[in-house]
C-alpha positions, 0 to 999 in steps of 0.5 A, a space after each residue: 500500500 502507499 503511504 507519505 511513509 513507503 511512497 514507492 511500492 514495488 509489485 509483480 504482475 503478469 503480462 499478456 505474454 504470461 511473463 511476470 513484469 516488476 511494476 514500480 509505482 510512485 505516488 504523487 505526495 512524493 517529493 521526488 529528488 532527481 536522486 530519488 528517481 536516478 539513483 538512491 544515494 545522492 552522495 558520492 556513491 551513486 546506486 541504481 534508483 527507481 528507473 533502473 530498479 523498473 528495468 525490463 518492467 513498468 514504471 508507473 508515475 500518478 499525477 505526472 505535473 506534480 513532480 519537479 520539472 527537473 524530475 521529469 526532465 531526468 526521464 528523457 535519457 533512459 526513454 531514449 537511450 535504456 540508460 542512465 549515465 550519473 557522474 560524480 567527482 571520483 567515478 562515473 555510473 551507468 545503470 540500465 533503465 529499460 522500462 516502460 513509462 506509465 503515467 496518469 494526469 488530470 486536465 487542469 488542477 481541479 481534475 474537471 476541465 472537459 468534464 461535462 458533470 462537474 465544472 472546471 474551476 480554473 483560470 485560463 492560466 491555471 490550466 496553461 501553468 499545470 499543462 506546461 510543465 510537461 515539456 515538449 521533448 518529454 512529450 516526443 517521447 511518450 508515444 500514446 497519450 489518450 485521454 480517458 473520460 470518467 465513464 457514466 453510471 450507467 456505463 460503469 455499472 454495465 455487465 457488457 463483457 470485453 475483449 477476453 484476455 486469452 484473446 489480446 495475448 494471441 494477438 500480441 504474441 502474433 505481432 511480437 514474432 511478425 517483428 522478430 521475423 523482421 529482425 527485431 522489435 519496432 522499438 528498437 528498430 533503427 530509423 532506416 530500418 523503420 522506414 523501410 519497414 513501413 515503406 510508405 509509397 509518395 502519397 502517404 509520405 505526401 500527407 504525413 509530411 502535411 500533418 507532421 508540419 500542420 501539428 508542429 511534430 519533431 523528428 523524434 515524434 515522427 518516428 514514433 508515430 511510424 513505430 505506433 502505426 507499423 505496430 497496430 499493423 502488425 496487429 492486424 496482420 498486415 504486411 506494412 502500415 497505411 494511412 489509416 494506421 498512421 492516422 490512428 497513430 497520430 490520433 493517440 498524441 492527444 496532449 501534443 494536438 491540445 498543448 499546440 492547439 492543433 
């Protein structure tokens, strides 16, 4: 359980692949250090912290604008390299940090901005402030950002049956071997092999390049988005990624679209 005494709790879970997966799960009450999330010793020895110790796992940051900006900015390293580098005056370190970036936020401070039920509180520049400390080349690097609207009572109190998961896993498992078969997994894929691996034809780059311009997106979101679309693709079976995949793809960068007002 989390409390302002055990902030970080550690669980196992399972994946859709049947493989237990190490959670690291940060509340949001904790004032994070840059020492805390990098390493745990702030001194002059340097250990692995949480990023490193979610290593081939998940790291999951509740209410993401409240840690420091220098705290969120820490995590652009590792989500581009799988590492991070720590120097100190005596030694230098560097600890993996492969981990799959999980994060939760609200809106605005209030939680209700676009909330039909509730009204938003907020001033105009209330919202602006909370929204801007996630910063842009952070957000390049998180490749789906979906807003998730608090469901009706009736909704949420249906018995409606989902997707089961035997069903996801066999077709997660599936994708996963179309992209071994192609030598390695889209996400670490290099560009030129990404980009022969989608293999867009002169119409599909024609249109990506309009609205990779009229959304303002950068070099590195580009390339997220043809890994985003070549996975659904492999998702559903098929060889290469059309427009459809990459208009999906785009679709899931929400908070790049509403922070530029696109």
């Amino acid at each position: 359980m989390l409390n302002k005494t055990r902030p970080v709790a550690s669980i196992a879970i399972n994946s859709v692949a049947l493989n237990p997966v190490q959670t690291t799960i940060i509340a949001r009450y904790y004032a994070l250090r840059v020492a805390s999330i990098a390493e745990n010793d702030s001194g002059s020895k340097p250990k692995p912290g949480e990023i490193s110790l979610a290593h081939h796992g998940v790291l999951f940051l509740d209410e993401l604008p409240e840690f420091s900006r220098h705290v969120l900015e820490v995590l652009r390293q590792p989500l581009e390299t799988g590492e991070i580098y720590l120097a100190r005056a005596s030694h230098e370190r560097r600890y993996p940090a492969q981990f799959q970036l999980v994060a939760a936020m609200n809106p605005c401070p209030c939680g209700h901005l676009g909330d039909p039920r509730q009204r938003c509180q907020c001033t105009a520049s209330q919202i602006q402030r909370y929204q801007a400390r996630l910063s842009g080349p952070l957000l390049d690097r998180i490749d789906l950002q979906v807003e998730v609207p608090a469901l009706p009572p009736e909704q949420l109190t249906a018995q409606t049956q989902g997707e089961s998961s035997e069903a996801v896993r066999e077709r997660v498992m599936a994708a996963r071997e179309r992209q071994m078969a192609r030598g390695a997994l889209n996400s670490q894929l290099s560009g030129k092999a990404l980009e022969a691996a989608c293999a867009l034809n002169d119409e599909e780059r024609a249109w990506l390049a309009g609205v990779l311009e009229k959304l303002k997106l950068s070099a590195r979101a580009y390339h997220r988005v043809l890994r985003v679309a070549l996975t659904l693709a492999d998702l559903q079976g098929e060889p290469k990624p059309t427009q459809p995949h990459l208009i999906e793809a785009i679709g899931y960068r929400q908070l790049d679209r509403m922070l530029k007002g696109a």
